[in-house]
Kinemage of the C-alpha trace (Angstrom):
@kinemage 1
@onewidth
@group {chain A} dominant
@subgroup {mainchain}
@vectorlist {calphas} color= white
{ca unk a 1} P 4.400 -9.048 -58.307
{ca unk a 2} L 2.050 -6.389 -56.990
{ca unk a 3} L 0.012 -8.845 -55.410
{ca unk a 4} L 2.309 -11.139 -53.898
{ca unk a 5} L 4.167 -7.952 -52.042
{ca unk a 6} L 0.302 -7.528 -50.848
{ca unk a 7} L 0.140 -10.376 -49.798
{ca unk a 8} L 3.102 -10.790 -47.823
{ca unk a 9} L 2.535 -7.177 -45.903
{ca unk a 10} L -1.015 -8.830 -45.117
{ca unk a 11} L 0.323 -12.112 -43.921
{ca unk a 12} L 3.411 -9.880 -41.770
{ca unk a 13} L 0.956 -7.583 -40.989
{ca unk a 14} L -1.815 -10.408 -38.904
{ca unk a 15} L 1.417 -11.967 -37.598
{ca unk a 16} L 2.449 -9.021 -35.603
{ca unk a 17} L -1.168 -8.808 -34.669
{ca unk a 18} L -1.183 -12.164 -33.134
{ca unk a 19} L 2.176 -11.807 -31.676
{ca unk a 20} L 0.796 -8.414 -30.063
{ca unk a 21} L -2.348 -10.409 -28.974
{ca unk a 22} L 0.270 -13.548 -27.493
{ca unk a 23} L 2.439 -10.416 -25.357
{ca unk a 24} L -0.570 -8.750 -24.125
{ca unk a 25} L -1.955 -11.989 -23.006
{ca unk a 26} L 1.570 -13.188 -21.459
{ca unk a 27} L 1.418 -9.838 -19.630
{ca unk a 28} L -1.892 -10.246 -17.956
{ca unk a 29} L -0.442 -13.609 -16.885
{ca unk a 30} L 2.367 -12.173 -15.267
{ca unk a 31} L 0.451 -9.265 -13.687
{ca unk a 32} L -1.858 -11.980 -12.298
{ca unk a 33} L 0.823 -14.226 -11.090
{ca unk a 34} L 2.731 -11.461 -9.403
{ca unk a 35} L -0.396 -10.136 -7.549
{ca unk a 36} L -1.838 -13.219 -6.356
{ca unk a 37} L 1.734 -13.708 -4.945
{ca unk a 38} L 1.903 -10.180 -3.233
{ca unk a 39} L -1.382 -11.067 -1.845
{ca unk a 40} L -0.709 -14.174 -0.755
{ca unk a 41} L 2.549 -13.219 1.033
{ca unk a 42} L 1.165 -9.902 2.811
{ca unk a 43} L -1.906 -12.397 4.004
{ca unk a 44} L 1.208 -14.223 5.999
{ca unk a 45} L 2.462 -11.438 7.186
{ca unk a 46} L 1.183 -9.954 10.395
{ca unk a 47} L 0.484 -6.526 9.255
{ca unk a 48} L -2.646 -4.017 10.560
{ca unk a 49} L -5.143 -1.892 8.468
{ca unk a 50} L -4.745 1.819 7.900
{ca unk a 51} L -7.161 2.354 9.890
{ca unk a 52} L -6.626 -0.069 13.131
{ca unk a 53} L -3.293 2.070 12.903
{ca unk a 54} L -4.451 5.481 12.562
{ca unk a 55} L -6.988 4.758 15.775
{ca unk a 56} L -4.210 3.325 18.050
{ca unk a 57} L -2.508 6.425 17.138
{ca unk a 58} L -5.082 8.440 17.897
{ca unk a 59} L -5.162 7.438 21.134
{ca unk a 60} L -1.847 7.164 22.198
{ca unk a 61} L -1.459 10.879 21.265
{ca unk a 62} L -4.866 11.190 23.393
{ca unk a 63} L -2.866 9.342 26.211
{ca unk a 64} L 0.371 11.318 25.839
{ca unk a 65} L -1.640 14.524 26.628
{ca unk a 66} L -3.664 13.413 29.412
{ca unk a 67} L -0.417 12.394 31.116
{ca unk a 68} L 1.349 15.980 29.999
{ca unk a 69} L -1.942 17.350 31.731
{ca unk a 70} L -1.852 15.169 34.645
{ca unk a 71} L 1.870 16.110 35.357
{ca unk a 72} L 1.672 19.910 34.583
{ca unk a 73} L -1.689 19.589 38.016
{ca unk a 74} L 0.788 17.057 40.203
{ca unk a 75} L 3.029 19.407 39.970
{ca unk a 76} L 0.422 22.623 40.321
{ca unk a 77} L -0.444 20.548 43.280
{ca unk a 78} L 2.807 19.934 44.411
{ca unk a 79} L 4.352 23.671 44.596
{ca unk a 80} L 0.982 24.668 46.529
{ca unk a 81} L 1.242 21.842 49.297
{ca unk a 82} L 4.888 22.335 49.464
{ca unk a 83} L 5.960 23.556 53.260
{ca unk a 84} L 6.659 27.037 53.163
{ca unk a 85} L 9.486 28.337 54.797
């Protein structure tokens, strides 16, 4: 009886092996799916990189301060031409 109770743990024992093995393998499926469809999808989509972004930022905030600066001397330039009187 011994052995037969053995036996059986041994045989339940490689069957939750392989149905561990089967899962893991059914999840690398579906991570693989799913990111190939991400991937695919954000290809289609008309997105920039971090850093194409982070430039154009850059120099819009380069822009917005040259015009600050270029409005703060217009009007510099402006009080001391203005007609006095």
């Amino acid at each position: 009886m011994q052995e037969t109770r053995s036996r059986m743990f041994d045989d339940f024992g490689r069957l939750m092996n392989d149905a561990a093995g089967i899962a893991n393998g059914a999840r690398r499926e579906a991570q693989t799916f799913f990111r190939t469809q991400a991937e695919r999808l954000l290809s289609q989509m008309d997105l920039v990189a971090r850093e194409e972004f982070e430039a154009v930022r850059d120099m819009a905030i380069k822009a917005r301060d040259e015009n600050e600066r270029l409005e703060k001397r217009i009007a510099d330039l402006e009080t001391k031409l203005a007609p006095k009187g």
